[in-house]
N, C-alpha and C positions, 0 to 999 in steps of 0.2 A: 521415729525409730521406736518397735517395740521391747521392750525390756521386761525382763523376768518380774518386777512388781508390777507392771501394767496389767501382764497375764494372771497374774495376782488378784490383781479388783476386778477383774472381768471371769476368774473363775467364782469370784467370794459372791459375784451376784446374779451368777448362774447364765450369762451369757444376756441377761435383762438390762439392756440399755437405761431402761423408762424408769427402772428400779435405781438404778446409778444416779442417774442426773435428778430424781428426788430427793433420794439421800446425800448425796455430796452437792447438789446444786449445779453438778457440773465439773466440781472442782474437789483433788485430793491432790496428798502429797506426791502421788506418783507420778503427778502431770499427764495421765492420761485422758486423752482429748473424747468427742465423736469420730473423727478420722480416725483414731487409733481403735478404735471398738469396730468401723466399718473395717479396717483392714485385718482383723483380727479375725472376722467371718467370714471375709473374703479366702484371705489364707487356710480358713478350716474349711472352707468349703472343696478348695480347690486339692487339699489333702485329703478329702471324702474324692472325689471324683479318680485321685490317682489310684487310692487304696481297693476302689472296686474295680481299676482295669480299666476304667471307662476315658482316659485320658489317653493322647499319643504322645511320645518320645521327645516330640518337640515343647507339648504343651509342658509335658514333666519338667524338661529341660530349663523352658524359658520359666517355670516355678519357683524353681531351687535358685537359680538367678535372684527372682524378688523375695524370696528365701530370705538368702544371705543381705539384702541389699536392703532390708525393710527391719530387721532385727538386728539385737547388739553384741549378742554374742550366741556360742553353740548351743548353752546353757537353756536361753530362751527359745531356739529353734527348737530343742528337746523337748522342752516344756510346752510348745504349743504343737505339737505332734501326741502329746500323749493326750491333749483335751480331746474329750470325746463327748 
């Protein structure tokens, strides 16, 4: 589940994986994992695809779904919409 401090260390390190897990080893208080960093990309990816058009209705559809179903509240859905 992503949560507003995850989005947190993943913007504090500019979206750098390799840079994270040297510094933290892996490991910070936020509990944010590798699965949570791939899903993080995954989701801004698929929000770059809706934002230029390039998505269908369905795809939109079934987004907003792992949307809601992947994050913990609106707060961080906002928050990971506005990373760019």
């Amino acid at each position: 589940m992503l949560t507003l401090d995850k989005l947190n260390i993943y913007r504090r390190f500019d979206g750098d994986l390799d840079g994270w897990a040297r510094t933290a080893n892996g490991h910070d208080a936020s509990g944010i994992t590798d699965d949570d960093w791939h899903l993080i990309e995954d989701l801004r990816q698929a929000l770059d695809l809706i934002a230029a058009g390039q998505a269908s209705q369905v795809f939109t559809a079934s987004f907003e779904s792992r949307l809601r179903d992947t994050t913990a509240d609106e707060t961080t859905r906002l928050a990971l919409r506005a990373l760019r």
